[in-house]
C-alpha positions as CSV (number, residue, x, y, z in Angstrom):
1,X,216.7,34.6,146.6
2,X,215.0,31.1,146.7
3,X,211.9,32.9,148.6
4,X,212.1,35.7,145.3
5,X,211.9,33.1,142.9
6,X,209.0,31.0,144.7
7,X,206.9,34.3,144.7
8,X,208.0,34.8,141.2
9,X,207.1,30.8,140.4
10,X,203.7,30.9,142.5
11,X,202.6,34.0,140.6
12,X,203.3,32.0,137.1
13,X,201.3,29.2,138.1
14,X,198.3,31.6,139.5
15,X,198.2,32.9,136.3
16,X,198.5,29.2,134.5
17,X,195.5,28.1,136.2
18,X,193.2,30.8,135.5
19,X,194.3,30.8,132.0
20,X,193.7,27.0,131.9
21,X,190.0,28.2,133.7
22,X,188.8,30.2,131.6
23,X,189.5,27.9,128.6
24,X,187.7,25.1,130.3
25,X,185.1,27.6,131.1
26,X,184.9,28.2,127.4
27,X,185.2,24.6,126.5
28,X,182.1,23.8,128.3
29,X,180.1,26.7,127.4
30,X,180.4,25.9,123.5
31,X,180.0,22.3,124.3
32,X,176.4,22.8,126.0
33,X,176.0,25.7,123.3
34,X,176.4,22.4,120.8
35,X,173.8,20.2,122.8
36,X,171.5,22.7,123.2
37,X,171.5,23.3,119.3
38,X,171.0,19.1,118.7
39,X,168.3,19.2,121.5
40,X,166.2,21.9,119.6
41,X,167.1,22.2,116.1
42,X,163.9,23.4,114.7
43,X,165.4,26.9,115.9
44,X,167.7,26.3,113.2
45,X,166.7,27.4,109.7
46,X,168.7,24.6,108.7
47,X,168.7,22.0,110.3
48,X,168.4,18.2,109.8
49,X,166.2,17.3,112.2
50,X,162.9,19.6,113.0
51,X,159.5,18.9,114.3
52,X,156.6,19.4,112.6
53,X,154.1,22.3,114.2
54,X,151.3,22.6,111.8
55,X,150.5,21.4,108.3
56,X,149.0,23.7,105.7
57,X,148.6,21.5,103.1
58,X,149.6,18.5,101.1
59,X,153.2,20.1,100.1
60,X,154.2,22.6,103.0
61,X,154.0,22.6,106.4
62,X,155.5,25.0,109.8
63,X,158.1,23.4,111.8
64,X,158.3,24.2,115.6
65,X,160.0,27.5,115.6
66,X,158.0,29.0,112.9
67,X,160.1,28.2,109.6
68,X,157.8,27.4,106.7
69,X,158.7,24.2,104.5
70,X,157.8,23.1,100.8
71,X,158.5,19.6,100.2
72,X,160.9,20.0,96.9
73,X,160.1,17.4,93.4
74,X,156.5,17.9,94.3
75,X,153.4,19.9,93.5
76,X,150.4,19.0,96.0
77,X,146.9,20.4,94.8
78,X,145.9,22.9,96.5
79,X,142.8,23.9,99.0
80,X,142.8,27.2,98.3
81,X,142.9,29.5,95.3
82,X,143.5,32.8,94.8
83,X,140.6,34.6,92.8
84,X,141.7,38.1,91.8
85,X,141.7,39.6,95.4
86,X,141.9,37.3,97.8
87,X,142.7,33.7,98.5
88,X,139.0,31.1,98.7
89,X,138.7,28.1,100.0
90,X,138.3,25.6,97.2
91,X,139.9,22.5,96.9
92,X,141.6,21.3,93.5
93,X,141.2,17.7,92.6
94,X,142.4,15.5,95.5
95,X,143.6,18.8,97.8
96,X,141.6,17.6,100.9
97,X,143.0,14.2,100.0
98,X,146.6,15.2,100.2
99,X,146.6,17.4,102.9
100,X,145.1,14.7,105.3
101,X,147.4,12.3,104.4
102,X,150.4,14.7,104.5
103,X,148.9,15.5,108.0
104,X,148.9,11.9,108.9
105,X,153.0,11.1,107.9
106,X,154.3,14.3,109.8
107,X,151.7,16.0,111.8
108,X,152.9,16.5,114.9
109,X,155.9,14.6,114.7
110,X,159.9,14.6,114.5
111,X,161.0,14.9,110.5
112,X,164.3,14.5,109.2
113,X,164.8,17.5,106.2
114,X,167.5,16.7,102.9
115,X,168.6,19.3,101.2
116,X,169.1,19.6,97.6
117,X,171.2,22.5,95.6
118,X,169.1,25.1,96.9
119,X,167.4,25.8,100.5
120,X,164.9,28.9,99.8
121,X,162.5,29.9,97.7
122,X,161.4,33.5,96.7
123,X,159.3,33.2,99.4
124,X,161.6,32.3,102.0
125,X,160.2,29.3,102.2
126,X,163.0,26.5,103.0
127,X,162.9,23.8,100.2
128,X,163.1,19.9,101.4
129,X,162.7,16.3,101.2
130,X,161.0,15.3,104.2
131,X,161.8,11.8,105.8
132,X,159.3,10.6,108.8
133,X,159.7,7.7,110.4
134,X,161.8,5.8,107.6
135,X,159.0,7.5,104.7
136,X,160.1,10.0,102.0
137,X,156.9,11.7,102.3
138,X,157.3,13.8,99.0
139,X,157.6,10.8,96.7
140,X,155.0,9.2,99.0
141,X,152.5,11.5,97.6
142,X,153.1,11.2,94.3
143,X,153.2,7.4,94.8
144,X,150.0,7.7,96.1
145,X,148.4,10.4,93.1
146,X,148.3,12.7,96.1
147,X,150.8,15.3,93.9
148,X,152.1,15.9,90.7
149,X,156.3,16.1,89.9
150,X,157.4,19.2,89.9
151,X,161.1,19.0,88.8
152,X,162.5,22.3,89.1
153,X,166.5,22.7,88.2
154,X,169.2,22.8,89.8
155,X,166.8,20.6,92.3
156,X,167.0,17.4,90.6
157,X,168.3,14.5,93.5
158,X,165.3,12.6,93.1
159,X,164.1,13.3,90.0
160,X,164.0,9.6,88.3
161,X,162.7,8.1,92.1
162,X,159.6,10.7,91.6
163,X,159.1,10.4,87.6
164,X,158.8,6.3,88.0
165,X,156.5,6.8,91.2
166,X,154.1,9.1,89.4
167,X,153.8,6.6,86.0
168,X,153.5,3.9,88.5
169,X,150.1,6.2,90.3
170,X,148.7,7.0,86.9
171,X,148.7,3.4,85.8
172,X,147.0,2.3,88.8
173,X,144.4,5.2,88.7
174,X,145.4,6.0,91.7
175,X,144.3,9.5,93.4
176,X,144.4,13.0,91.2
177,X,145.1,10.1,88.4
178,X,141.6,8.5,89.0
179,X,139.4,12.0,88.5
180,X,141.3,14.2,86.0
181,X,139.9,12.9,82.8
182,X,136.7,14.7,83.8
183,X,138.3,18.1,83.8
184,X,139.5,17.8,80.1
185,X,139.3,20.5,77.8
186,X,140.4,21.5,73.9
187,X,143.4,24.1,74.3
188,X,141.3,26.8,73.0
189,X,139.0,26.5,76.3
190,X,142.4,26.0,78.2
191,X,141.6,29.1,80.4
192,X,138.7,27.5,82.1
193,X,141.6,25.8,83.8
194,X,143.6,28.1,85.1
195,X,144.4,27.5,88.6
196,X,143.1,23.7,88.2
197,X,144.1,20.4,87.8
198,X,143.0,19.1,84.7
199,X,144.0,17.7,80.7
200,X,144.1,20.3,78.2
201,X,144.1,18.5,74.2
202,X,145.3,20.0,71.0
203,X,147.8,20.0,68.1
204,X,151.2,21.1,69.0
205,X,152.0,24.1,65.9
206,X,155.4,24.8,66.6
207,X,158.6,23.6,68.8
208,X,160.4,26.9,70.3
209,X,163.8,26.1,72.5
210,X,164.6,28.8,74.8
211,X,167.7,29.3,77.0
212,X,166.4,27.0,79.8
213,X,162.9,25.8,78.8
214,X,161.1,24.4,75.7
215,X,157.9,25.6,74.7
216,X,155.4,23.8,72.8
217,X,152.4,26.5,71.5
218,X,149.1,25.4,70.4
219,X,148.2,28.6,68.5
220,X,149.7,31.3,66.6
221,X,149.2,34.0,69.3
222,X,151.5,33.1,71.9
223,X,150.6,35.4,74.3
224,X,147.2,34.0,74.6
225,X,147.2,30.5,73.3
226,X,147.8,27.5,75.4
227,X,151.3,26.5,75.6
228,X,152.9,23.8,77.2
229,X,156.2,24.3,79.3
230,X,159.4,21.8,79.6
231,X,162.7,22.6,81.3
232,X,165.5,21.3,79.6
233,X,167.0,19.4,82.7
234,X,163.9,17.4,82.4
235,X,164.7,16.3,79.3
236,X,166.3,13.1,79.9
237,X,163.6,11.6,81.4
238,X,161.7,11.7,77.7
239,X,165.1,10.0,76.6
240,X,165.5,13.0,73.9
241,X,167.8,15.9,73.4
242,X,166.5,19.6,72.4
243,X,167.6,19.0,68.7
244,X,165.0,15.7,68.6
245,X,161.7,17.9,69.5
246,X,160.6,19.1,66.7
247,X,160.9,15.9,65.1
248,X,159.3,14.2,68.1
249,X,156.4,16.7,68.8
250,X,155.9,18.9,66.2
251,X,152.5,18.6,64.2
252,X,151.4,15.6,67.0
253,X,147.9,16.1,68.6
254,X,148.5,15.1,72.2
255,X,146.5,15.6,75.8
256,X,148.8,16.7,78.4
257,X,148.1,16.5,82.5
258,X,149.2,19.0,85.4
259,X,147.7,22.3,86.5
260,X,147.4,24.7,84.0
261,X,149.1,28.0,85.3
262,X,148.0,31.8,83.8
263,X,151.7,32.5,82.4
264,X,150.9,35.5,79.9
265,X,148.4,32.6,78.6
266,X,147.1,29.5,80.0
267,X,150.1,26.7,80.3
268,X,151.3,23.3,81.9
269,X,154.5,22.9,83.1
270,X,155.4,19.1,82.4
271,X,158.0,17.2,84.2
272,X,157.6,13.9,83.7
273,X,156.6,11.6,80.9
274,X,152.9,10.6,82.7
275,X,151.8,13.8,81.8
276,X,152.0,13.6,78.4
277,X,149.9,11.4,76.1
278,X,150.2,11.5,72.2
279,X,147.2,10.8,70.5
280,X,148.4,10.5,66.7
């Protein structure tokens, strides 16, 4: 009997220990699984920390890995534009400008990436604030006039950081700030800016809130006439509420900054106050 239950007992304790083996085998695998995925995040599509691969220009770079990042708040000028059938080389005000100095923050280097309410764009693209070495590099560049605010709900986190950094660059002349006078045009010659930097100056006709956006139009044809662009989450940075606009704006000559965009007619999207000047 004592030999029965010893075989009985040494059988239990067999099957104890490679029970207990495989869950330290287990324990360890999803441990080094863990390391592994702090050692190389960048195979991470979102991850915090990433290193950068290649810059393509002032607001977007690759990370190691292959994941494609645009800096979020920000709107770089481009080096490229797109002409009706292909993308050219041609570099908007300050483009080369931005691009080397975005290359010389994170080229090559380890980044930290902050997220804000949303991660992707419709181009899969993932959407960050990029941190090297201590730097915020998207409000860097607008610090610097090397980008224009580009506030774009629900991703607002910086929003007032990146308003006050771009009035602070356009009252030192600094960068894109220092040139764009010289690409100024009357609205109804607005479309010799599209897909440029530049100031586009006229007499605002009418005030017209829509569900998320205000639009301010310069003519009576909407589909064709300038027409500047302001989403409502931006409003508080003007210090006014949709039902103060018209009051505000309407019937007010004004010269407005940014790049003007071919949106069924040549318009600016504003997001900050520095893009805006009211003339009388």
């Amino acid at each position: 009997m004592v030999k029965k239950n010893f075989t009985v007992m040494s059988v239990f304790l067999s099957r104890r220990l490679i029970l207990l083996f495989i869950i330290i085998l287990f324990l360890f695998l999803g441990i080094e699984n863990f390391v592994q995925n702090q050692t190389h995040p960048e195979t991470e599509p979102f991850s915090l920390n990433a290193i950068v691969e290649k810059v393509v220009d002032g607001d977007t770079i690759i990370l190691k890995g292959g994941k494609k990042v645009r800096y979020l708040g920000i709107n770089a000028p481009e080096i490229r534009v797109w002409n009706g059938k292909q993308w050219v080389a041609r570099s908007q005000i300050g483009g080369e400008e931005a691009k080397k100095f975005n290359q010389r923050l994170v080229g090559g280097k380890k980044v930290i990436l902050e997220y804000d309410r949303e991660k992707l764009d419709a181009y899969n693209r993932i959407l960050a604030y990029v941190w090297a070495n201590g730097v915020l590099v998207n409000g860097e560049l607008v610090k610097r006039g090397l980008a224009l605010t580009d506030f774009r709900p629900p991703n607002l986190k910086y929003q007032k950081m990146f308003s006050d950094f771009q009035q602070e660059a356009r009252n030192f002349r600094r960068g894109i700030w220092g040139e764009i006078e010289n690409y100024s045009y009357p609205h109804w010659q607005a479309n010799k800016l599209i897909g440029e930097l530049g100031a586009v100056e006229g007499k605002i006709i009418s005030v017209n809130p829509g569900k998320e956006k205000i639009y301010f139009h310069f003519g009576k044809e909407w589909e064709k006439d300038f027409t500047v662009i302001i989403y409502k989450a931006n409003l508080t940075l003007f210090s006014l509420n949709p039902g103060e606009l018209k009051t505000y704006f309407l019937g007010k000559k004004i010269k407005v900054y940014g790049v003007v965009r071919h949106l069924e007619g040549p318009a600016i999207i504003v997001s900050a106050p520095s893009q805006i000047d009211i003339l009388q």
